[in-house]
MIMARDO-325159 format. One record per residue (C-alpha): y, z, x; residue in one letter. Coordinates in nm, 3 decimals, decimal comma. Layout:
<recs>
<rec c2="Y" c3="Z" c1="X" mitor="a"/>
...
</recs>
This chain:
<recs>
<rec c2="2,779" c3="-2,854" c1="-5,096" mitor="x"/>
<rec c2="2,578" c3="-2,875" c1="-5,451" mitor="x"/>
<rec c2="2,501" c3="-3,226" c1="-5,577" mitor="x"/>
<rec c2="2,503" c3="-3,241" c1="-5,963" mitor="x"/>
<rec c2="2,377" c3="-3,565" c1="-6,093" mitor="x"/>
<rec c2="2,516" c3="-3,610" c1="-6,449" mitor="x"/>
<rec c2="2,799" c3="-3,382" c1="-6,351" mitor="x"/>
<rec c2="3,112" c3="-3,528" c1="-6,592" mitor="x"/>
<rec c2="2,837" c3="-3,444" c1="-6,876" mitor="x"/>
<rec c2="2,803" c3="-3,141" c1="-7,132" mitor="x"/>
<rec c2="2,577" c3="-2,887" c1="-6,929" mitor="x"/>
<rec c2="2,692" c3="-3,098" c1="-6,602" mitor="x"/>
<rec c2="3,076" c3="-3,019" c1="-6,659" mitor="x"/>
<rec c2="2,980" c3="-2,644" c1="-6,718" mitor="x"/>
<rec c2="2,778" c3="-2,626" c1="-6,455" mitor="x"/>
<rec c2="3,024" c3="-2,720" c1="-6,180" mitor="x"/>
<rec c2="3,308" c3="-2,506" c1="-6,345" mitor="x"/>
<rec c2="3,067" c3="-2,223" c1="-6,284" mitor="x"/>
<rec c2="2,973" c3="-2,368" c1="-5,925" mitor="x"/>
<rec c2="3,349" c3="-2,385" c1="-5,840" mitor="x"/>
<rec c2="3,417" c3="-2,025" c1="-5,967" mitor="x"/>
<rec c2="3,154" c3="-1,933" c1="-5,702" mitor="x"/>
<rec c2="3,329" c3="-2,066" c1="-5,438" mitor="x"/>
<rec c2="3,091" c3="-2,413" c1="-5,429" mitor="x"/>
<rec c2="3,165" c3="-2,740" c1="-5,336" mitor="x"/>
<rec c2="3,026" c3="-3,026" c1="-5,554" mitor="x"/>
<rec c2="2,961" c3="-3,411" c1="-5,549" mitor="x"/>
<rec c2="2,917" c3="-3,473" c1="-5,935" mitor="x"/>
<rec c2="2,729" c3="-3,796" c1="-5,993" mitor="x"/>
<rec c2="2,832" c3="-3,992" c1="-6,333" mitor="x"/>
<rec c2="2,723" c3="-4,342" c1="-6,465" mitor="x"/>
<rec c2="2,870" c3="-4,410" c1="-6,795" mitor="x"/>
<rec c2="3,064" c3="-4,043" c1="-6,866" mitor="x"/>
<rec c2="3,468" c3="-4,097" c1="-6,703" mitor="x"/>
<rec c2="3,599" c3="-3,799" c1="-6,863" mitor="x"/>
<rec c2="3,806" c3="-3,558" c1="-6,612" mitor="x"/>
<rec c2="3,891" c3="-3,198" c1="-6,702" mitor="x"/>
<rec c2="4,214" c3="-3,017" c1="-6,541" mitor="x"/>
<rec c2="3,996" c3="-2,832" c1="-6,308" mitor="x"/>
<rec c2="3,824" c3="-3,113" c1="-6,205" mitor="x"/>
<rec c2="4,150" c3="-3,322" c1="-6,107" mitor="x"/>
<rec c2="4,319" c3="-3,019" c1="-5,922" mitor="x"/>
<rec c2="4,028" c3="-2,996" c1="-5,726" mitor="x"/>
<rec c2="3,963" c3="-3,389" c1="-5,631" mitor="x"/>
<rec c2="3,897" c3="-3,514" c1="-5,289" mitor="x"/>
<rec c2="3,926" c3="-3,106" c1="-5,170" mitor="x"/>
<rec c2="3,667" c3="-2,899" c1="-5,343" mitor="x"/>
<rec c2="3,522" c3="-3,181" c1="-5,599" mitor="x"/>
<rec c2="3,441" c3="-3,537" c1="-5,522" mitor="x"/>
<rec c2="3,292" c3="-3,812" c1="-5,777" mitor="x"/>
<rec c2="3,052" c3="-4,081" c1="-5,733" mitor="x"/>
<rec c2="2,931" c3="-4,359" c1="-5,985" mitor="x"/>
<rec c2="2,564" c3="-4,419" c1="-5,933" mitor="x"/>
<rec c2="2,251" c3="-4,467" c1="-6,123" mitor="x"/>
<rec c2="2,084" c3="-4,167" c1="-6,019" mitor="x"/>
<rec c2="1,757" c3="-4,358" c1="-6,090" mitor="x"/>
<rec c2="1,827" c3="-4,590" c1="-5,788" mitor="x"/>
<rec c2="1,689" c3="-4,413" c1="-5,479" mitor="x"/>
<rec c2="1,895" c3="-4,605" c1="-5,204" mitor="x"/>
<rec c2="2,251" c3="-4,549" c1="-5,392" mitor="x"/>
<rec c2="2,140" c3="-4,193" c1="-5,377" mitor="x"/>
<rec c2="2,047" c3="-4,163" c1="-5,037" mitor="x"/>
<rec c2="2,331" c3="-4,264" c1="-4,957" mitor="x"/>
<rec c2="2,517" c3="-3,992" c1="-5,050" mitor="x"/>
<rec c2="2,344" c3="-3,756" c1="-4,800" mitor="x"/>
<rec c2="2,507" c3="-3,992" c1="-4,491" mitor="x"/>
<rec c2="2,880" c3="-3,953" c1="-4,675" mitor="x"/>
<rec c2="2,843" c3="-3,549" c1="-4,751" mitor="x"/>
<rec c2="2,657" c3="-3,218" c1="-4,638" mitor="x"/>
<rec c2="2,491" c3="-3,185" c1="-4,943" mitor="x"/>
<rec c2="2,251" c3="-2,886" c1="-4,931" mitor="x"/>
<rec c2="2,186" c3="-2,825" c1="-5,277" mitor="x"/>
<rec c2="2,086" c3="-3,015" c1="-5,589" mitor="x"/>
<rec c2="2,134" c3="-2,970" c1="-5,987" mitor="x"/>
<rec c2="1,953" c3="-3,254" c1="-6,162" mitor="x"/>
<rec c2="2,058" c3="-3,276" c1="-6,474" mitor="x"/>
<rec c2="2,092" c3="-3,662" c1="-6,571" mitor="x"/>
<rec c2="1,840" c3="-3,787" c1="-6,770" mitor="x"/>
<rec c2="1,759" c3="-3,987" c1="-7,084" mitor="x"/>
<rec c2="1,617" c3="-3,787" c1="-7,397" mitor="x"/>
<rec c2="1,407" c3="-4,103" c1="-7,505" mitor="x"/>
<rec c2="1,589" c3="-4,195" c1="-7,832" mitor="x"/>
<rec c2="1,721" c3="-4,555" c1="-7,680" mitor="x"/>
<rec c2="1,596" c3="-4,898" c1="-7,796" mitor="x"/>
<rec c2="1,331" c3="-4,902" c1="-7,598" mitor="x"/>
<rec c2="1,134" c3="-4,591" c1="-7,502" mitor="x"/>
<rec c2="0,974" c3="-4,759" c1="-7,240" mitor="x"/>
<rec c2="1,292" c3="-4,835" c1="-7,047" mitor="x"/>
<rec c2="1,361" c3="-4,463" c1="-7,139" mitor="x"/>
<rec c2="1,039" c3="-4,286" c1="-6,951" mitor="x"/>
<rec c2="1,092" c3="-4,559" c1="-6,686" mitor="x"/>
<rec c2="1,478" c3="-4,436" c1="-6,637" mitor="x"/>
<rec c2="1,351" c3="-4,055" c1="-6,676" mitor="x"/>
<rec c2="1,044" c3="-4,019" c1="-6,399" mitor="x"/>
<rec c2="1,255" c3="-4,310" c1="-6,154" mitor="x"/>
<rec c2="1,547" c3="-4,045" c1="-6,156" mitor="x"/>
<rec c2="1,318" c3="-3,755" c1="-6,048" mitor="x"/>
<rec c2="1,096" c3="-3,957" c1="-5,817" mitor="x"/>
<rec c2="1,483" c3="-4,027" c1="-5,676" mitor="x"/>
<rec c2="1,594" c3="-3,658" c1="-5,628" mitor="x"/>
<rec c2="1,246" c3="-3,535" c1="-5,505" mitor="x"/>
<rec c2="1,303" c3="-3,798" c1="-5,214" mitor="x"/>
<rec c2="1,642" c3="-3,726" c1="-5,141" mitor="x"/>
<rec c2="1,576" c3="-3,354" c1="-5,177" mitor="x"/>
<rec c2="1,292" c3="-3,415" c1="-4,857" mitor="x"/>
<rec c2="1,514" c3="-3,622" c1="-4,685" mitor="x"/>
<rec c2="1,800" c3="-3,401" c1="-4,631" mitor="x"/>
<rec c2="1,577" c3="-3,053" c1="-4,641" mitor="x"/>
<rec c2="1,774" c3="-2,915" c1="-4,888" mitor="x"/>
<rec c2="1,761" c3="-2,524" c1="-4,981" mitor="x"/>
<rec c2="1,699" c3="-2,556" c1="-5,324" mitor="x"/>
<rec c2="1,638" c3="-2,834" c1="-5,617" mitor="x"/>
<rec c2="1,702" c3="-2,719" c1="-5,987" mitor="x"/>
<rec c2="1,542" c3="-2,967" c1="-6,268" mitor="x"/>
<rec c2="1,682" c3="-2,989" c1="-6,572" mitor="x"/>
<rec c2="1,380" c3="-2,861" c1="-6,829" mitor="x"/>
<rec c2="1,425" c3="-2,785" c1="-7,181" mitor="x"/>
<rec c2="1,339" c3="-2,552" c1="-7,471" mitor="x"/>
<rec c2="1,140" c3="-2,840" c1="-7,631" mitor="x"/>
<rec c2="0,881" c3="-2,804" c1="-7,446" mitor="x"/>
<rec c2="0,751" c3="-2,478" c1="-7,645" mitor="x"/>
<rec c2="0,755" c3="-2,650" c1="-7,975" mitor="x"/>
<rec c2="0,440" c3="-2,599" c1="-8,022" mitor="x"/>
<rec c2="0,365" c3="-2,238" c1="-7,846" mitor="x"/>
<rec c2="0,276" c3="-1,976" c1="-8,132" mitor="x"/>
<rec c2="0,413" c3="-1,685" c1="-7,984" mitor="x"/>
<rec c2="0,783" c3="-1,588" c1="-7,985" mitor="x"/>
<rec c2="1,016" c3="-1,489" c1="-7,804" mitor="x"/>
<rec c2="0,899" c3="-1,818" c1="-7,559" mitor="x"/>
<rec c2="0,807" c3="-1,645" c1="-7,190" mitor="x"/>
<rec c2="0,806" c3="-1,946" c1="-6,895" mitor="x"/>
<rec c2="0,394" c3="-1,811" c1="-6,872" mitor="x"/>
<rec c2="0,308" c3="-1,960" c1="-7,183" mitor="x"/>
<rec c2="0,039" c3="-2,234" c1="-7,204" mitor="x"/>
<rec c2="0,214" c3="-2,570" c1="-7,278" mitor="x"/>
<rec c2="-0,009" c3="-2,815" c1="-7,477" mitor="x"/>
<rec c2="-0,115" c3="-3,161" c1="-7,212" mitor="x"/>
<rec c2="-0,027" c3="-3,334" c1="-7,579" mitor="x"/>
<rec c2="0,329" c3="-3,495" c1="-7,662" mitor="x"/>
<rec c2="0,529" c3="-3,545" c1="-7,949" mitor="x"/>
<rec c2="0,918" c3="-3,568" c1="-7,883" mitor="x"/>
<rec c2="0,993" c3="-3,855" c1="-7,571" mitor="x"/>
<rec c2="1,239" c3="-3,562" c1="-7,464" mitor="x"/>
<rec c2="0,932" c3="-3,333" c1="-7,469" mitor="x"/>
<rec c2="0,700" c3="-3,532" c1="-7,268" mitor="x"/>
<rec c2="0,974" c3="-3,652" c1="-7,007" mitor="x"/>
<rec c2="1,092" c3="-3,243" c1="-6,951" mitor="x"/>
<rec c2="0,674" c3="-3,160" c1="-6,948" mitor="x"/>
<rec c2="0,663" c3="-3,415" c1="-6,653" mitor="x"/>
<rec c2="0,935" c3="-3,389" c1="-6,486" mitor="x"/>
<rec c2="0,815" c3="-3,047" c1="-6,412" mitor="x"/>
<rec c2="0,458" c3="-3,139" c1="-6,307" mitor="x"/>
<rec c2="0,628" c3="-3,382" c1="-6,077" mitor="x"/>
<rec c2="0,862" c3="-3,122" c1="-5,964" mitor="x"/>
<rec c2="0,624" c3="-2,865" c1="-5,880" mitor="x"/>
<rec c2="0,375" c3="-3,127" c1="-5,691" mitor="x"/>
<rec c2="0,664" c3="-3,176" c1="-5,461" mitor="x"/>
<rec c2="0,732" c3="-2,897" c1="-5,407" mitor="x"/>
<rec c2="0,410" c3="-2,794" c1="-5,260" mitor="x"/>
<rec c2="0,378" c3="-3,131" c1="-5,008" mitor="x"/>
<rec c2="0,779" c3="-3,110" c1="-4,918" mitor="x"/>
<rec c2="0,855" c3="-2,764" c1="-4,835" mitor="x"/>
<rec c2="1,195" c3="-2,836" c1="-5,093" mitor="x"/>
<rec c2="1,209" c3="-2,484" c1="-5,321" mitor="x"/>
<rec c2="1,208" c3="-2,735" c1="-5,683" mitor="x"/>
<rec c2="1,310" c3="-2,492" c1="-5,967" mitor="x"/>
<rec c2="1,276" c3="-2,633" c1="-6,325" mitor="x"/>
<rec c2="1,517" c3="-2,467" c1="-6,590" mitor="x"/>
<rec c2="1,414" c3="-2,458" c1="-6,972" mitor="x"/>
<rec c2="1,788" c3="-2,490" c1="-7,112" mitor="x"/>
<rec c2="1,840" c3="-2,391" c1="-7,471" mitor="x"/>
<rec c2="2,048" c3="-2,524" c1="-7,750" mitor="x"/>
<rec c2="2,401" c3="-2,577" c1="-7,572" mitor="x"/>
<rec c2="2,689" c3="-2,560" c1="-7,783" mitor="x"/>
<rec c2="3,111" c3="-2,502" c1="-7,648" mitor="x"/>
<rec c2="3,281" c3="-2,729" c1="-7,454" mitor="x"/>
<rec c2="3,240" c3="-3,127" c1="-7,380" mitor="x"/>
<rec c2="2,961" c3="-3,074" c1="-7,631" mitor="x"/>
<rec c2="2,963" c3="-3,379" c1="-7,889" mitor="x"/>
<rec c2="3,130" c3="-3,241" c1="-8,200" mitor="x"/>
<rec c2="2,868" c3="-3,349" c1="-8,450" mitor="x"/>
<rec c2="2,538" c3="-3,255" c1="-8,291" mitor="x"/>
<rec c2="2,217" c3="-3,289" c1="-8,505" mitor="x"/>
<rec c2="2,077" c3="-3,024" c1="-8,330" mitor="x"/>
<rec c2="2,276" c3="-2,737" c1="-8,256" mitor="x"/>
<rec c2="2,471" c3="-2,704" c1="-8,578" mitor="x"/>
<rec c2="2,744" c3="-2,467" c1="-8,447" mitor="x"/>
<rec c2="2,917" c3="-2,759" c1="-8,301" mitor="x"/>
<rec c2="2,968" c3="-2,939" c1="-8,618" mitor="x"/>
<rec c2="3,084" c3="-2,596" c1="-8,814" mitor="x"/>
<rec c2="3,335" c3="-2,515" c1="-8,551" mitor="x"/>
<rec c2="3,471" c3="-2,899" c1="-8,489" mitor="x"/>
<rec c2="3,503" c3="-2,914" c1="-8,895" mitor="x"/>
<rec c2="3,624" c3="-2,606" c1="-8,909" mitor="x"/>
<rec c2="3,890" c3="-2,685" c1="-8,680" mitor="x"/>
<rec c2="4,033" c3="-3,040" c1="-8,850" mitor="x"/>
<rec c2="4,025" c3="-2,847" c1="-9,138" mitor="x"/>
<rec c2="3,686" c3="-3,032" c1="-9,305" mitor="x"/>
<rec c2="3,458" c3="-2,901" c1="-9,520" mitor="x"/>
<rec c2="3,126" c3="-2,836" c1="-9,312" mitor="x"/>
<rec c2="2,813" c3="-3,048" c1="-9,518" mitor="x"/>
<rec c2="2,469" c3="-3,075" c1="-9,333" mitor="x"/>
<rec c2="2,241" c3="-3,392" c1="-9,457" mitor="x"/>
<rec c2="1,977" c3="-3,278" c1="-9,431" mitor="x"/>
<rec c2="2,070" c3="-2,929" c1="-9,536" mitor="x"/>
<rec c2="2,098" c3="-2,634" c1="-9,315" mitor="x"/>
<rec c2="1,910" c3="-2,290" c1="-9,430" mitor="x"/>
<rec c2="2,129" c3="-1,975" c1="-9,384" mitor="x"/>
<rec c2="1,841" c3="-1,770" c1="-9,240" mitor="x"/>
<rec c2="1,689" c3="-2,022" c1="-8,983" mitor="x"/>
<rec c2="1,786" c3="-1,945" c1="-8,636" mitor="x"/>
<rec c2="1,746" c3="-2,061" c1="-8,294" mitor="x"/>
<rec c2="1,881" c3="-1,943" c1="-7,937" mitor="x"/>
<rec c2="2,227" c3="-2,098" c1="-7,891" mitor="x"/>
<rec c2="2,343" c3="-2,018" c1="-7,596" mitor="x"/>
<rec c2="2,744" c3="-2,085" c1="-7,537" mitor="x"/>
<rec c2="2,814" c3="-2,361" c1="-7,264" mitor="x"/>
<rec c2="3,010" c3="-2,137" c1="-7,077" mitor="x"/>
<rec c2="2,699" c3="-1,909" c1="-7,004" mitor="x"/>
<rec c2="2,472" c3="-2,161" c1="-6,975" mitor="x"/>
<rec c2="2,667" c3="-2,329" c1="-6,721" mitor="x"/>
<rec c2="2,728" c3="-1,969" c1="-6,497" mitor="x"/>
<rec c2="2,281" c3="-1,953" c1="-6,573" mitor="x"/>
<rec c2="2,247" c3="-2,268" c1="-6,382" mitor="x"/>
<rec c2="2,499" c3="-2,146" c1="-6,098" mitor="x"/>
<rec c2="2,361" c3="-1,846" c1="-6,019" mitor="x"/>
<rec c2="1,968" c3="-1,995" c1="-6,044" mitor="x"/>
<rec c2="2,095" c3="-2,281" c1="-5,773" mitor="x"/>
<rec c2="2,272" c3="-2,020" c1="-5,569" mitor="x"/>
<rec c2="2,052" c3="-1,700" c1="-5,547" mitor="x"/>
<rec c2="1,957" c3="-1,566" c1="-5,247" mitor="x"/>
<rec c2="1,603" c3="-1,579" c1="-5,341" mitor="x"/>
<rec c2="1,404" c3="-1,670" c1="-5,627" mitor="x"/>
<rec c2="1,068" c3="-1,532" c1="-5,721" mitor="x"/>
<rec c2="0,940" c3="-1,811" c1="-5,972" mitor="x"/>
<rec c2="0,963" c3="-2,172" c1="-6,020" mitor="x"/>
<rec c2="1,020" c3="-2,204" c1="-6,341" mitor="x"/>
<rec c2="1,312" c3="-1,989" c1="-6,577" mitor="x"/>
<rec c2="1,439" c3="-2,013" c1="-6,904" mitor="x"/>
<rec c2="1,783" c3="-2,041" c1="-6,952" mitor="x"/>
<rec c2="1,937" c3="-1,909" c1="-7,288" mitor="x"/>
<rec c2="2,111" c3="-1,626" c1="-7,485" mitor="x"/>
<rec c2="1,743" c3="-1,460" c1="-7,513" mitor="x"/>
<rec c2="1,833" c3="-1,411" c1="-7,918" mitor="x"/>
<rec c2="1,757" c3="-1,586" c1="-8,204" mitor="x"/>
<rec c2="2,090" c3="-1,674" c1="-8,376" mitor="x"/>
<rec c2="2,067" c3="-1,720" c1="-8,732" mitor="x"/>
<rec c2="2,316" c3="-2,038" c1="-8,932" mitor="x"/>
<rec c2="2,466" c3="-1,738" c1="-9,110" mitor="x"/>
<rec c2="2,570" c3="-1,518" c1="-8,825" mitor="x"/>
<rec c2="2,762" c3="-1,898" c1="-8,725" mitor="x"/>
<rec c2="2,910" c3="-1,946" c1="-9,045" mitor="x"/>
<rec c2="3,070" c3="-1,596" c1="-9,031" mitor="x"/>
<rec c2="3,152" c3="-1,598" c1="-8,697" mitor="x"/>
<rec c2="3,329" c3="-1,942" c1="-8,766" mitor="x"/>
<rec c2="3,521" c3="-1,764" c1="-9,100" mitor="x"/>
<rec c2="3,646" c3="-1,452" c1="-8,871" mitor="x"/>
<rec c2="3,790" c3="-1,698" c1="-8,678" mitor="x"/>
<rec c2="3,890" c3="-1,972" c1="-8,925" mitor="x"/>
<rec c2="3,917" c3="-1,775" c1="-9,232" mitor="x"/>
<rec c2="3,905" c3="-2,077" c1="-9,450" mitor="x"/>
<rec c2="3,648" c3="-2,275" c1="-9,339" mitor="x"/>
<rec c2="3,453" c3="-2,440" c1="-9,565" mitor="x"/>
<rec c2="3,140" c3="-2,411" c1="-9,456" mitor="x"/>
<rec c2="2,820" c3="-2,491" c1="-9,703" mitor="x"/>
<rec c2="2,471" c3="-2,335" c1="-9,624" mitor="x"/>
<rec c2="2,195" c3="-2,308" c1="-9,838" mitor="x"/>
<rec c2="2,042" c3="-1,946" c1="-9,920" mitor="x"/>
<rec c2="1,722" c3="-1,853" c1="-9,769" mitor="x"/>
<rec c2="1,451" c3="-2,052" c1="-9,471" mitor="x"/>
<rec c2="1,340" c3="-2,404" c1="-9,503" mitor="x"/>
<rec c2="1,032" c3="-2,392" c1="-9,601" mitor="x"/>
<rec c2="0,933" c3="-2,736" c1="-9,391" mitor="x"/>
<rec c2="1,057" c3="-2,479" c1="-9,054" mitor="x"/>
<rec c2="0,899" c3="-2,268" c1="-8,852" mitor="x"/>
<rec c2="0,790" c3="-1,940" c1="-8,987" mitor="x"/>
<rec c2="0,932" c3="-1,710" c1="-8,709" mitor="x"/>
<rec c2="1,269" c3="-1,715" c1="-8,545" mitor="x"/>
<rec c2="1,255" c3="-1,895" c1="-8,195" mitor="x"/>
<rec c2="1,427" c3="-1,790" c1="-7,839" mitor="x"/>
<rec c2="1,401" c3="-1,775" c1="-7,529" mitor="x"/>
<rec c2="1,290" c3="-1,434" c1="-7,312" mitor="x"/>
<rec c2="1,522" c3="-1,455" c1="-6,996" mitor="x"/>
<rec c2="1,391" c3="-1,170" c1="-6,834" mitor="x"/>
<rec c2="1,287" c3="-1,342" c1="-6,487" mitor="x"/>
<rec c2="1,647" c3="-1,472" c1="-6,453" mitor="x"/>
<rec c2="1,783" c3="-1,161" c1="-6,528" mitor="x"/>
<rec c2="1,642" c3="-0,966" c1="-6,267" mitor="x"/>
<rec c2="1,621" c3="-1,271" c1="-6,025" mitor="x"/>
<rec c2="1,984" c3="-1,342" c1="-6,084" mitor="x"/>
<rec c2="2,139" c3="-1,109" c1="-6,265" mitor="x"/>
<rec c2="2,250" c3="-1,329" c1="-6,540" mitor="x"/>
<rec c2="2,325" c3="-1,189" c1="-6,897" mitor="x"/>
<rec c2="2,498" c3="-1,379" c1="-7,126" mitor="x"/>
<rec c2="2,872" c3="-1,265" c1="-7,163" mitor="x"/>
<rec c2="2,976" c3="-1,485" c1="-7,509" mitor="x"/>
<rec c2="2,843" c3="-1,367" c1="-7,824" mitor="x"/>
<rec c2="2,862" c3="-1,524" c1="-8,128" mitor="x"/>
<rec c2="3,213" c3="-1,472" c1="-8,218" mitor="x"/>
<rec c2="3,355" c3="-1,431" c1="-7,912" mitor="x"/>
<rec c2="3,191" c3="-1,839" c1="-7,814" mitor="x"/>
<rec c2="3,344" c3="-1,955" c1="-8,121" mitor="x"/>
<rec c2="3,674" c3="-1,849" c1="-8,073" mitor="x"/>
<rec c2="3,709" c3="-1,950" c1="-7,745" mitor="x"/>
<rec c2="3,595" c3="-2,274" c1="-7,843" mitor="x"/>
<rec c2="3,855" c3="-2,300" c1="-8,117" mitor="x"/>
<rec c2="4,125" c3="-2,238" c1="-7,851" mitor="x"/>
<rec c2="4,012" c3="-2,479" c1="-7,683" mitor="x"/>
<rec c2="4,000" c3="-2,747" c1="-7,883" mitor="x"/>
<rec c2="4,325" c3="-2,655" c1="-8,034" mitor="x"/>
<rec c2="4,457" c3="-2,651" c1="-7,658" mitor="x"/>
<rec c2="4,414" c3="-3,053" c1="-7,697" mitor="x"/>
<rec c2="4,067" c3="-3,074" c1="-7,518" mitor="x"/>
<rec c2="3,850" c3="-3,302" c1="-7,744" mitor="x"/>
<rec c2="3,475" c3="-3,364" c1="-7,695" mitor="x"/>
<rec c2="3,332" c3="-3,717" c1="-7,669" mitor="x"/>
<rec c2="3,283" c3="-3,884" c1="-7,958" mitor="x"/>
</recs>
């Protein structure tokens, strides 16, 4: 049985769909998020259970080894730093991974993936981003410096508990349970507009040539499964991504073929304020640890996200 704390979230909603296609049991952990998907609610109290906790409080957590044979952990709830008061933020952010790490010794679990992020190569030169790059000890995003230690943190345990800790450098996310107008991954707000039938503005604006790796949620999700779940893995630290750089134009038509009139308003060329070389991810360690590859591409993501959002499924608000 795989514990995934923030479970009823974005990734963590993914993540168990994936974990349930592979035959896994789950405990999904939520503390504000209520939301319950069909395949969540035909699999409740048999293959899925839910708790409310504050994964940051140790003894709530602990607790949940004496009510189920939980041999597995995703960690993926967390605080990106952008609350009123950072503090209370970094506070939240290391007392939640102190709380897994202990939990994780105290029922001997197999293995103990940490939620990591792309941000943490903002400032590495050379593209595509490979896990053996040299991160800079320096800061700048809260979300940066809380991923940066979590990992430190992660790997010290590791070595004094015996507990394989895996930290995964997630991508941009976009697809289901994603919010619909993300500042960051700008796919979501295309395809949401797109769909209500709005005209798709960016303040600031987006560039038509800048691209990132977007990786669908759907992929992502089946990444995370089959990292947690492998036999054996050779490294402690993998990225997980579409290993491309996806330009804003490649979105916007992938968006049209599917939604032939969606108004969707780019402007021509790079920002010049950006970086000067596309940046993604190389996923070559999970690919031959895990076999993963993604199976969505561009258009392919979008239109299954247009079905289903015009199936009724809505993402939070």
């Amino acid at each position: 049985m795989i514990l995934v704390t923030g479970g009823l979230g974005f990734i963590g909603l993914n993540t168990a769909r994936a974990l349930l296609d592979a035959g896994e049991t789950c405990v999904l952990t939520r503390h504000r998020t209520a939301r319950q998907p069909d395949f969540i609610r035909t699999e409740l109290g048999r293959r899925v259970f839910i708790e409310q906790l504050d994964v940051s409080d140790p003894a709530a957590l602990l607790e949940l080894g004496r009510r189920y044979p939980i041999d597995g952990i995703v960690h993926l709830a967390g605080t990106a730093g952008t609350g009123p008061d950072l503090l209370d933020d970094l506070q939240t952010g290391v007392d939640g991974v102190l709380a897994v790490l202990r939990a994780a010794r105290e029922w001997q679990i197999r293995r103990l993936s940490l939620a990591s992020s792309l941000v943490v190569y903002h400032d590495v030169a050379g593209v595509p981003w490979r896990e053996d790059a040299a991160l800079s000890t320096a800061g700048v995003y809260p979300i940066e410096v809380m991923k940066k230690n979590a990992e430190l943190l992660g790997n010290l345990a590791a070595q004094h508990t015996g507990v394989e800790v895996v930290s995964l450098r997630i991508g941009a996310i976009w697809g289901p349970f994603g919010r619909p107008d993300s500042r960051f991954v700008a796919v979501q707000r295309m395809v949401n507009a797109a769909v209500r039938g709005e005209p798709v503005r960016y303040d600031p604006p987006r560039y038509a040539e800048d691209a990132l790796d977007i990786c669908y949620a759907r992929d992502c999700g089946r990444a995370i499964a089959l990292a947690q779940t492998a036999d054996k893995l050779n490294h402690r630290v993998y990225n997980v991504g579409s290993g491309r750089a996806t330009r804003n134009a490649e979105v916007a038509d992938a968006v049209r073929a599917v939604i032939p009139d969606a108004d969707i308003e780019l402007v021509a060329g790079r920002d010049p304020q950006g970086p000067p070389a596309d940046q993604y991810l190389d996923i070559t360690r999970l690919h031959e640890d895990t076999g993963y590859l993604p199976e969505y591409d561009t258009v392919r993501g979008v239109r299954d996200y247009v079905q289903w959002l015009r199936a009724g499924e809505r993402d939070p608000a």
